[in-house]
RODO-2510 file (C-alpha; in nm, 4 decimals, decimal comma):
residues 447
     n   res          X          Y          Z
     1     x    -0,8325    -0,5825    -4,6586
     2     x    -1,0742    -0,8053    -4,4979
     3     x    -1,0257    -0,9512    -4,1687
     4     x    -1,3644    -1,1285    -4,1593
     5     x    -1,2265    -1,4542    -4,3260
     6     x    -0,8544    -1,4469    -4,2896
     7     x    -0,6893    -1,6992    -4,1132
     8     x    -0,4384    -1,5897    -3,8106
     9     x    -0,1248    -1,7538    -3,7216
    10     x     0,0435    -1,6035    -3,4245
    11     x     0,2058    -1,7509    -3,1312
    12     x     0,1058    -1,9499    -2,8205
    13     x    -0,1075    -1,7558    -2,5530
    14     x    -0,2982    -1,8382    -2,2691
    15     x    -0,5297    -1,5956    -2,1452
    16     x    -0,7315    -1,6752    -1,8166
    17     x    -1,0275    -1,3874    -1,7487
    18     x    -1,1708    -1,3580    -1,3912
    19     x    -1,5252    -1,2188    -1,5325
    20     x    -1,5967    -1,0507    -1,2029
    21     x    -1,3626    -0,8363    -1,1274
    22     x    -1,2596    -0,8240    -1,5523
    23     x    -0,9242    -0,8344    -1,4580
    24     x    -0,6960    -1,0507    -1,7349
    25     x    -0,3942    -1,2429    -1,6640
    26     x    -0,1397    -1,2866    -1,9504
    27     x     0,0863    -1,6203    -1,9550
    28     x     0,2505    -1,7416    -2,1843
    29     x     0,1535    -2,1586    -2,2810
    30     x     0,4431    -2,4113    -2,2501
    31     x     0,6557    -2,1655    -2,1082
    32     x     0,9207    -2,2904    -1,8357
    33     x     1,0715    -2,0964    -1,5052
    34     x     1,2998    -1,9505    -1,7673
    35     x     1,0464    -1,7891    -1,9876
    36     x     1,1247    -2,0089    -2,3338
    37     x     0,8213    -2,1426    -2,5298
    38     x     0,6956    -2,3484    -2,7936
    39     x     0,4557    -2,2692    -3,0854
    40     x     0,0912    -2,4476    -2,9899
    41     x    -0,2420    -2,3052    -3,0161
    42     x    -0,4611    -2,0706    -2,9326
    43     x    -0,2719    -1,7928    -3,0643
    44     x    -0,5360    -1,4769    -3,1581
    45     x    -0,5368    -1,2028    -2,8857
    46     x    -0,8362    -1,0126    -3,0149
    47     x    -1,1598    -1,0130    -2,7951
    48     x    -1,4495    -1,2522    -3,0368
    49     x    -1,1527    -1,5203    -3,0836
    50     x    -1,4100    -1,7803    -2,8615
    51     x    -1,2632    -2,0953    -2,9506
    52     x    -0,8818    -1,9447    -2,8861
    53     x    -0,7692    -2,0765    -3,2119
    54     x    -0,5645    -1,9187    -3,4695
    55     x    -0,8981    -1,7775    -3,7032
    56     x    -1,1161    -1,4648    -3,6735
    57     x    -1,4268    -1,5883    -3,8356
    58     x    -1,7674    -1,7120    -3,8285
    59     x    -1,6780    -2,0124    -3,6206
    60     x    -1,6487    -1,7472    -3,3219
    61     x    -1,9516    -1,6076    -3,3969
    62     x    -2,1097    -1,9849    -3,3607
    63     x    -1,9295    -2,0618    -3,0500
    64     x    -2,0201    -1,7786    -2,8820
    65     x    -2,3865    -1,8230    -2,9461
    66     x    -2,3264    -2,1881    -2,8406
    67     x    -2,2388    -2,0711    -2,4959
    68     x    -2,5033    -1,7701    -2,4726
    69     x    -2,7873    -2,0219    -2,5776
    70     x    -2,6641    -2,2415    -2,2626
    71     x    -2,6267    -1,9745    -1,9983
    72     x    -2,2506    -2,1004    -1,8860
    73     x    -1,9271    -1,9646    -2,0106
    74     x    -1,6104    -2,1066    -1,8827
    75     x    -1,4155    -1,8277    -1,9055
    76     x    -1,0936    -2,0054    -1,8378
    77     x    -1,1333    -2,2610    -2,1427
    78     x    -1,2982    -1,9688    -2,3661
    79     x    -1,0827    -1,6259    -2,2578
    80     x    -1,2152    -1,4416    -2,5453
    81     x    -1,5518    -1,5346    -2,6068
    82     x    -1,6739    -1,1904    -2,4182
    83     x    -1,6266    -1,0159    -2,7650
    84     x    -1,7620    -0,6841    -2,6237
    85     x    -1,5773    -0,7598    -2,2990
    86     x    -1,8231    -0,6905    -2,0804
    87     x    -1,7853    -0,9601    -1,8117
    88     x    -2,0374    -1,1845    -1,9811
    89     x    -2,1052    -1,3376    -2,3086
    90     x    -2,4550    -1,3308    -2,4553
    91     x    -2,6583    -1,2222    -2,7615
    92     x    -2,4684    -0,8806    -2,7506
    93     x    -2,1216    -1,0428    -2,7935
    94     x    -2,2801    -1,2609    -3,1047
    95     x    -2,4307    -0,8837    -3,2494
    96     x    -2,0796    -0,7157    -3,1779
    97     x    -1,8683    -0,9993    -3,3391
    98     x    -2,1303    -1,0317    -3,6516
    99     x    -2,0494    -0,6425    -3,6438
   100     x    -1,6892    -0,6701    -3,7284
   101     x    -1,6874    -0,9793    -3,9843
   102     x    -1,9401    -0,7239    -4,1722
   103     x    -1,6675    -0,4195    -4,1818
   104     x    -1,8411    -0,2321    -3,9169
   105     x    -1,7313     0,0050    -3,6912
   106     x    -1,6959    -0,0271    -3,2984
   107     x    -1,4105    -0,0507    -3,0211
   108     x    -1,1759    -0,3693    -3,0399
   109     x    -1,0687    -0,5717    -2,7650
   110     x    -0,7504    -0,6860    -2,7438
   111     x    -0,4436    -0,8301    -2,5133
   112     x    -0,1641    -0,5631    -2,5251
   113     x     0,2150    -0,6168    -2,4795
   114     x     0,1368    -0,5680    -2,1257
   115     x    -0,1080    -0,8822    -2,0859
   116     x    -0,3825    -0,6310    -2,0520
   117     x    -0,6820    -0,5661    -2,1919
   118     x    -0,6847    -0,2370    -2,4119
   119     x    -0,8836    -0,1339    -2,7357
   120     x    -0,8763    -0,0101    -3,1256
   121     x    -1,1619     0,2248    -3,2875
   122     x    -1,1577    -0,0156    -3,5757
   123     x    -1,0993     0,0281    -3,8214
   124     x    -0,7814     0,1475    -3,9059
   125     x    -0,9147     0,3051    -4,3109
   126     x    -0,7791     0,6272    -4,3979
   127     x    -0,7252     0,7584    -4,0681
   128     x    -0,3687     0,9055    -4,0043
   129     x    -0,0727     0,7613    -3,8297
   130     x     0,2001     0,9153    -3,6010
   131     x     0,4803     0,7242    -3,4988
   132     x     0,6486     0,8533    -3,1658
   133     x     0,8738     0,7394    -2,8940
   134     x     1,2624     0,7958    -2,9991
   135     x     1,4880     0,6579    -3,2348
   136     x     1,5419     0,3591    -2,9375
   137     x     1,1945     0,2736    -2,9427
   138     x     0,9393     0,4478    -3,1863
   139     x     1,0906     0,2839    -3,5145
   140     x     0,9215    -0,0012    -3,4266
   141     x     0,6396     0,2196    -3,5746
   142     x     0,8015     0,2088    -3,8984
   143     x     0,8936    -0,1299    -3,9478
   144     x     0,5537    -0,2448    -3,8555
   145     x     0,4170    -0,0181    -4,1076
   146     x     0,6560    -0,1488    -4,3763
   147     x     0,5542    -0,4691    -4,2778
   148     x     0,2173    -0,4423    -4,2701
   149     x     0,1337    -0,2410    -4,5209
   150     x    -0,0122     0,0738    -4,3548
   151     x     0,3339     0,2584    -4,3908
   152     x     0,1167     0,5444    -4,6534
   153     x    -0,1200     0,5683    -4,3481
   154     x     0,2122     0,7036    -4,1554
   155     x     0,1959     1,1004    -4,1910
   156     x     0,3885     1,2261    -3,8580
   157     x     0,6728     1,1610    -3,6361
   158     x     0,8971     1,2888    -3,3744
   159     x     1,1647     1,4362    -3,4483
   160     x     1,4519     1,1534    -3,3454
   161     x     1,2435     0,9316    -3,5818
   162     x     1,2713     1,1988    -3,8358
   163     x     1,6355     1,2026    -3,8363
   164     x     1,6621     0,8063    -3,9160
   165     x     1,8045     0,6412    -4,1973
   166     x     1,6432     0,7272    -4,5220
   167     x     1,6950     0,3943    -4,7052
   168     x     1,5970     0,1890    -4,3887
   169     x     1,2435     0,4066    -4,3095
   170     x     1,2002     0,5934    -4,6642
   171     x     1,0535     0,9328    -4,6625
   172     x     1,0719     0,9336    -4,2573
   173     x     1,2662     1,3373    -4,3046
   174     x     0,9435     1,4476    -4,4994
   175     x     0,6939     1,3534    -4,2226
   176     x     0,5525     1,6181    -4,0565
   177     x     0,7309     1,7024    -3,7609
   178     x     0,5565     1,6391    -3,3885
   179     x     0,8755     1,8130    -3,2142
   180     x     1,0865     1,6289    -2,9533
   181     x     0,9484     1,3413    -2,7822
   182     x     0,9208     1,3838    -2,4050
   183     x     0,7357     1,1406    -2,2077
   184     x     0,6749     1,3726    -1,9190
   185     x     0,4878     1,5605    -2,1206
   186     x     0,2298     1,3736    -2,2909
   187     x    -0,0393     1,5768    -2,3176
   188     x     0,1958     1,8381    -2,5212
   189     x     0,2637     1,5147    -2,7664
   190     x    -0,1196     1,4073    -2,7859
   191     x    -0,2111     1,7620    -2,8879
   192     x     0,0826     1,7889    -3,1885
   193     x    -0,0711     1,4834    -3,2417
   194     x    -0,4061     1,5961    -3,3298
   195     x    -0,2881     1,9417    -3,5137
   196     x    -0,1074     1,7071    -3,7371
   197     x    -0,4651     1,5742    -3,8449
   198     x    -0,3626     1,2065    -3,6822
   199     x    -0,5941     0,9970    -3,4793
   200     x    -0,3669     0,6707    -3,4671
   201     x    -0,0303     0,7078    -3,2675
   202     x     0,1866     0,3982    -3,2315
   203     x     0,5741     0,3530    -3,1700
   204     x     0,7054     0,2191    -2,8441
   205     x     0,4472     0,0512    -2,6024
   206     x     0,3446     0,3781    -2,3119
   207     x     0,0494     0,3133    -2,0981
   208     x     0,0435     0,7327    -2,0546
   209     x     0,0499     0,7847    -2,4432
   210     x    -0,2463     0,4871    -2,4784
   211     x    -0,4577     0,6686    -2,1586
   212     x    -0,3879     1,0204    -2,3077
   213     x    -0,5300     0,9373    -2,6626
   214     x    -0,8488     0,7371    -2,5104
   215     x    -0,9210     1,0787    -2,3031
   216     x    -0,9156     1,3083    -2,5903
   217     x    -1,2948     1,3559    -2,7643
   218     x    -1,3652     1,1207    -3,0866
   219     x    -1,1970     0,8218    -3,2280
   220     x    -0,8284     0,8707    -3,1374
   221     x    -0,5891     0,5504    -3,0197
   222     x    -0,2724     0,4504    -2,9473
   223     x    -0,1568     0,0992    -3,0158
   224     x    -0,0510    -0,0798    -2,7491
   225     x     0,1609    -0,3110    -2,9343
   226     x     0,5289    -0,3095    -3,1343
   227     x     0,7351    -0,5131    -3,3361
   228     x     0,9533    -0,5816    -3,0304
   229     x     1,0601    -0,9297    -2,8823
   230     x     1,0641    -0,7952    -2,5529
   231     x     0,8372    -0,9991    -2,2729
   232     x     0,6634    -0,7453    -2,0519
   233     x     0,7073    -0,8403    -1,6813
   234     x     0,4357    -1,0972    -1,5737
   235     x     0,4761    -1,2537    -1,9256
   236     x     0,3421    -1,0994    -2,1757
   237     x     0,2850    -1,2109    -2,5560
   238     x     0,5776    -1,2326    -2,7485
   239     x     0,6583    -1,0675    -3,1157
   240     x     0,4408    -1,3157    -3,3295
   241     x     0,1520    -1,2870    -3,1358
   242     x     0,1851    -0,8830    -3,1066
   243     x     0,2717    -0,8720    -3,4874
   244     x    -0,0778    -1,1328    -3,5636
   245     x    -0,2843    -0,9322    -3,3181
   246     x    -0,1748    -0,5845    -3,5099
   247     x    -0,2778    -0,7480    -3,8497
   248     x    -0,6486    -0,8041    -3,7381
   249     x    -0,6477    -0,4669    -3,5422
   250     x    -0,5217    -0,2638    -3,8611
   251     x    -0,6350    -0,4773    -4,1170
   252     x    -0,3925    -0,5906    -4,2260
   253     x    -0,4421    -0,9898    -4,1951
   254     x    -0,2808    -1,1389    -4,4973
   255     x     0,0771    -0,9238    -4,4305
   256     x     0,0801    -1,0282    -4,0974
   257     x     0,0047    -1,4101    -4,1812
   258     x     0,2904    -1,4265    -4,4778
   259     x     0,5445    -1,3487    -4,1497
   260     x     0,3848    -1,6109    -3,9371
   261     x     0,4557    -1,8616    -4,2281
   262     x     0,8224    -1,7379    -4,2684
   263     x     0,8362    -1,7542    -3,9400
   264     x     0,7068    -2,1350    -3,8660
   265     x     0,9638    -2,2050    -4,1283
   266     x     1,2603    -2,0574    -3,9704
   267     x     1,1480    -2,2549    -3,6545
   268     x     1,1078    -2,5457    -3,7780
   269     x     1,4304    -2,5534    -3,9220
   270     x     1,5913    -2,4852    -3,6242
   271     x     1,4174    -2,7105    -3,4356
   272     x     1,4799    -2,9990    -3,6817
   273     x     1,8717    -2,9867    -3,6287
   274     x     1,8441    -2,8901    -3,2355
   275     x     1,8544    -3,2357    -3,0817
   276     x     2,1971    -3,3146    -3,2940
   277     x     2,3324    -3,0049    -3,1997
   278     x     2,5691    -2,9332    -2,8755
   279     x     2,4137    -2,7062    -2,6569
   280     x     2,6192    -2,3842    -2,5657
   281     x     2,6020    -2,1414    -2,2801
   282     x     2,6096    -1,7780    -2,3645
   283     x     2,5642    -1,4343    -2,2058
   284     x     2,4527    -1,1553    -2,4162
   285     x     2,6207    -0,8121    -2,3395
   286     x     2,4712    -0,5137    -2,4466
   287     x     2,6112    -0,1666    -2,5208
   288     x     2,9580    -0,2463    -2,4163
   289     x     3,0708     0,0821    -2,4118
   290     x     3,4320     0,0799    -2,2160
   291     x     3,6308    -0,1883    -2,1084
   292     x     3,5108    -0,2114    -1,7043
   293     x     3,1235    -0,2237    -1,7374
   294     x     2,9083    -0,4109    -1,9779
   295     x     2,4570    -0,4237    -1,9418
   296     x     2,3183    -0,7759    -1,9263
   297     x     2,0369    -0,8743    -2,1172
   298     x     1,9142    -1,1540    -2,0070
   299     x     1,5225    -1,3167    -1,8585
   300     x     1,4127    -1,2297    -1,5316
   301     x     1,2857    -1,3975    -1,2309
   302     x     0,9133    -1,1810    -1,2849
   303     x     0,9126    -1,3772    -1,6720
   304     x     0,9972    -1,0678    -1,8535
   305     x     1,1944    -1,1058    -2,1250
   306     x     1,4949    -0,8958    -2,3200
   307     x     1,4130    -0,9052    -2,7295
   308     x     1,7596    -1,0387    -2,8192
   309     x     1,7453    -1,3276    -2,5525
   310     x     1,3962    -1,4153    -2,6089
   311     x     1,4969    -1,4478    -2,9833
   312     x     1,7799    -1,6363    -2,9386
   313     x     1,7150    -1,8537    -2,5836
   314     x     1,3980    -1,9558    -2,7448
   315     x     1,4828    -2,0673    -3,0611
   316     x     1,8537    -2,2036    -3,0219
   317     x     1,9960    -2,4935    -2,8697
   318     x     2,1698    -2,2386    -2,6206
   319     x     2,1828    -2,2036    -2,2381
   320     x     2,1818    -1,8361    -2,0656
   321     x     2,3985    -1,8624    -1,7549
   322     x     2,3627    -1,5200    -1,6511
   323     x     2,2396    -1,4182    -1,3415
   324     x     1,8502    -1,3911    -1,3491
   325     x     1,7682    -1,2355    -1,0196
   326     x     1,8422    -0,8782    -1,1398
   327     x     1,5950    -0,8747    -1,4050
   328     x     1,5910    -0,8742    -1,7859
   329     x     1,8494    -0,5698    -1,7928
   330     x     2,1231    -0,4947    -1,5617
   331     x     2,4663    -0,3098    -1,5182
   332     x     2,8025    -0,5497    -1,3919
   333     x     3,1543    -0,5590    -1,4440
   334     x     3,3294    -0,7306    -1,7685
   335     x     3,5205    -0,9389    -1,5012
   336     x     3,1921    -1,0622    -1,4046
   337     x     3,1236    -1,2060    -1,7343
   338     x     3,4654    -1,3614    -1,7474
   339     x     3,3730    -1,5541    -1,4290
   340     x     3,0446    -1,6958    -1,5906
   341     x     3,2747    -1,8023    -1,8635
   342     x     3,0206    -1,8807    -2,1613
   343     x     3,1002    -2,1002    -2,4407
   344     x     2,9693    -1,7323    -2,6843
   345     x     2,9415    -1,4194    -2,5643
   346     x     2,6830    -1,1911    -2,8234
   347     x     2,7644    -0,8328    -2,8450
   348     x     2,4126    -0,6368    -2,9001
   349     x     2,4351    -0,2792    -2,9876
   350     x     2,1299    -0,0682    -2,9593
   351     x     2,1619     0,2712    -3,1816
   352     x     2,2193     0,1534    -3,5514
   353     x     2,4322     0,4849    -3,7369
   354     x     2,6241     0,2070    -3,9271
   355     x     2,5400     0,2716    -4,2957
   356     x     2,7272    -0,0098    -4,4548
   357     x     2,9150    -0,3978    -4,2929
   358     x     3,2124    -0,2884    -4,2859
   359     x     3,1395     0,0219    -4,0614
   360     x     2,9887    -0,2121    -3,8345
   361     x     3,2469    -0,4586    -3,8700
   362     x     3,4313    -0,1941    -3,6734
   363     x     3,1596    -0,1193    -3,4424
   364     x     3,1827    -0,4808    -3,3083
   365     x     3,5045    -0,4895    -3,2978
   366     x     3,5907    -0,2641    -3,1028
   367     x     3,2995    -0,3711    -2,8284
   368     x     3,4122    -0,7646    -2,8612
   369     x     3,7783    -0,6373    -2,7724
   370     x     3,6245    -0,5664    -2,4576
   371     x     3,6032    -0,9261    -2,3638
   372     x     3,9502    -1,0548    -2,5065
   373     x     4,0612    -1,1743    -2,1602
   374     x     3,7727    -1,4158    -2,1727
   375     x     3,7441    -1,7678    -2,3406
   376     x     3,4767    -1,7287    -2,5838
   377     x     3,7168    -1,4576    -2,7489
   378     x     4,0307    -1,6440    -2,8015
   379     x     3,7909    -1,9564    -2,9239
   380     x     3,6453    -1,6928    -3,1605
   381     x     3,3460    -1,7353    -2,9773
   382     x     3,2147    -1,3707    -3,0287
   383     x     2,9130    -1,2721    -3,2309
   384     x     2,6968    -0,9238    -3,2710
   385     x     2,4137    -0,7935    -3,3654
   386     x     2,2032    -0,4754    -3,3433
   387     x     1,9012    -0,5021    -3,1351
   388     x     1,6858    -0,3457    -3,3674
   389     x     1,7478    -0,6334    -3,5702
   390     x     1,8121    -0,9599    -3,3615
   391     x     1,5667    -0,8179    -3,0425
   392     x     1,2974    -0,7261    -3,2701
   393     x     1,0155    -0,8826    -3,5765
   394     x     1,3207    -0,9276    -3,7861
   395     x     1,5622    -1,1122    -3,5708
   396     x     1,4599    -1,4582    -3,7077
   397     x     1,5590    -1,3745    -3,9885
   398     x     1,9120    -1,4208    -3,8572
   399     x     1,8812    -1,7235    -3,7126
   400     x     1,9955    -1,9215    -3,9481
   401     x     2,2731    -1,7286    -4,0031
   402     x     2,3843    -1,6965    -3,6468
   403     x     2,3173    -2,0950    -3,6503
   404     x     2,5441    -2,1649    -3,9749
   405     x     2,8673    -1,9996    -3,7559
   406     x     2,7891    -2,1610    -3,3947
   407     x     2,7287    -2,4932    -3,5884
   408     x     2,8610    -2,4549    -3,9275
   409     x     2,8447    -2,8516    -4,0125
   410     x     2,4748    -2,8540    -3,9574
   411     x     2,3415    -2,5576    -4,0695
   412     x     2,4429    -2,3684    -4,4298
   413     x     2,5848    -2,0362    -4,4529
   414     x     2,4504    -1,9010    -4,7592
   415     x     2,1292    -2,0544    -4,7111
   416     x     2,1197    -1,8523    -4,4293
   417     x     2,2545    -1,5222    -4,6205
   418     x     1,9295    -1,6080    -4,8354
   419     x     1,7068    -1,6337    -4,5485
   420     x     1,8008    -1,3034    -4,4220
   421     x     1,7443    -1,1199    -4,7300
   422     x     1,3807    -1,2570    -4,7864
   423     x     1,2619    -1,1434    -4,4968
   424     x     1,4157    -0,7956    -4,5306
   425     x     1,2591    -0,8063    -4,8663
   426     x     0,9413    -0,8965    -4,7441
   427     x     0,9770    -0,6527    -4,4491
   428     x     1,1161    -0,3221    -4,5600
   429     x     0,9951    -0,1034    -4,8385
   430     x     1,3551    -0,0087    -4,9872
   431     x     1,5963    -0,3123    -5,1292
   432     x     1,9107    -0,3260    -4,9453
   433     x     2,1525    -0,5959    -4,9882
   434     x     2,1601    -0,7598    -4,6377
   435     x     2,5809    -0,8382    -4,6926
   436     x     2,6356    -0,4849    -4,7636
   437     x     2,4322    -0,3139    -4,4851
   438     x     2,5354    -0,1916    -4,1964
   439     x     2,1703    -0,2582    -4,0668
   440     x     2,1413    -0,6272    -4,0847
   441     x     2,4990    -0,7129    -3,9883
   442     x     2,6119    -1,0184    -3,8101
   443     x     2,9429    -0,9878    -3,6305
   444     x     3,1803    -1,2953    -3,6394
   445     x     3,5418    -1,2887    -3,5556
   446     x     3,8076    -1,3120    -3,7916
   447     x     3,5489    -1,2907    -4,0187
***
């Protein structure tokens, strides 16, 4: 696939670069105190992206001999001009972004989930893929290879991955095994790695796995990006922009553009009904597993963002009341939550073993019983999810869903059931009917 000409969509990014020291500062544009934001421009976090727009293309390559020819490179209103990122921009960075737009080899620059600066041997070809990190974080591996279309490229995993739902991540049993994932032991991972013939790792975001792969001798990488909506502390970029900045980095351009435009679409739905819409409070509790203790996820005071709030506090009329000042993830009592007393309380669930709805109609349940002293539950006021649905690439997909029961005269239900199933169509390799599977279920009550 080419990436010379292709046309990126991702999401709004501003990224300031101190050329000195080459240190980069990730924020995210229009974002307020609370970490929401709007789509805008500017949106490409690949190194060569000089004018910060949404395109990869020869109007870089212009720009940044615009601003070599004249000796002066605001770094602030051009981030990524320094293509080879080398603290300056000149007649190199004009050769090493003509380089790319050809096909050619060479490392590229990038903003990672971290709002750092890491790099890709592109390009991606024929080189082999492992997926690692656990079942709670390396599928992300999968679905962006689904998604993407580099899934065949996908050759090893560990072996939690390996254990995963067949009809969810197809042929995941048959990959070759890279043993048990430990992350205090990298270096044992990086060289089952290599005997499995891979030179690509990718899966949850680990700074160790990405330093361990760049140390070993040849082309060998690991991706510093996933198909989470998680906000890295500091603000990082969000799903889009990680999702658009894979699809350049692996090729992959025109996949990763058809989400963006499924995506704008879901948004601007939304946001076309939100001003006649009543605003709500919520607090999302996640793995409620007895009837004392809940986890908040929530946004934190340092901008860092949980997937399933940033998916649904950015995107829905909806106010998150929890406490902030314990970060994005915290432990309190369920009496806690009845003091906060939200209009909806969303039960998240993080392992998915529920093979069809009505498995995890009981799943939810059970965990929304939990909360039956508090107001949201005897208003009915309850919904669910599984984060590796609503907190990751997919989640939007239930928006409109999740929209059509909070405000069911202004948004329709099975236009919403429709919604969900294109994008799992478009997303995952297997067909599965999204009111059947336990996967993509969305918990009401009485429902």
């Amino acid at each position: 696939m080419d990436a010379r000409t292709t046309k990126i969509l991702a999401i709004v990014v501003v990224v300031i670069v101190i050329a000195a020291g080459l240190a980069v500062f990730f924020m995210m544009n229009n974002k307020d105190d609370k970490g929401k934001t709007s789509l805008g421009s500017g949106r490409l976090l690949v190194y060569g992206n000089a004018d910060n727009d949404d395109y990869y293309d020869q109007a870089d390559v212009d720009l940044i001999k615009k601003i070599a020819d004249s000796g002066n490179w605001d770094s602030k209103k051009y981030p990524l001009a320094d293509a080879n990122y080398d603290g300056k921009v000149n007649q190199d960075d004009v050769t090493y972004m003509q380089n790319f737009l050809k096909g050619g080899k060479g490392k590229m620059y990038y903003i990672d989930h971290y709002g750092e600066t890491a790099y890709f041997n592109y390009p991606l070809g024929d080189r082999k893929v492992a997926v690692v990190g656990t079942s709670s974080g390396g599928y992300h591996g999968l679905i962006a290879g689904q998604m993407l279309g580099f899934y065949n490229n996908i050759t090893a995993a560990d072996d939690s991955l390996r254990s995963m739902d067949e009809s969810i991540y197809p042929g995941v049993s048959k990959l070759d095994s890279l043993g048990k994932w430990n992350s205090s032991d990298i270096d044992s991972m990086v060289e089952n790695i290599m005997d499995a013939g891979c030179t690509v790792a990718l899966g949850s975001v680990n700074k160790n796995m990405y330093e361990a792969m760049h140390k070993v001798p040849g082309e060998y990488d690991y991706i510093q990006l996933y198909t989470s909506a998680f906000i890295a502390k500091g603000g990082g970029p969000d799903v889009v922009a990680k999702v658009m900045t894979m699809g350049v980095l692996l090729d992959c351009a025109d996949e990763a553009r058809e989400y963006v435009k499924y995506y704008d679409n879901i948004q601007a739905q939304v946001e076309k009904a939100a001003g006649q819409l009543k605003n709500m409070s919520y607090v999302i509790c996640y793995n409620t597993n007895n009837a004392a203790t809940t986890y908040i996820d929530t946004y934190g005071t340092d901008l860092s963002v949980a997937g399933d709030t940033w998916m649904i506090y950015n995107h829905l009329p909806m106010s998150d009341i929890a406490d902030h000042s314990g970060g994005n993830y915290y432990q309190v009592d369920v009496e806690t939550v009845l003091q906060w007393d939200p209009d909806v309380i969303f039960v998240i669930v993080s392992g998915n073993t529920a093979k069809t709805a009505e498995e995890a109609k009981a799943v939810f349940t059970e965990r929304a019983a939990y909360f039956s002293e508090s107001r949201a539950y005897k208003t009915g006021m309850v919904f669910g999810s599984y984060y590796a649905v609503i907190g990751t690439v997919i989640g939007v997909s239930q928006l409109n869903l999740l929209a059509s029961y909070l405000w069911p005269g202004s948004f329709d239900e099975e236009a919403g059931w429709d919604t969900l199933q294109d994008c799992v169509d478009d997303t995952l390799i297997n067909h599965i009917d999204v009111r059947k599977s336990g996967y993509t279920y969305l918990y009401r009550m009485n429902a």
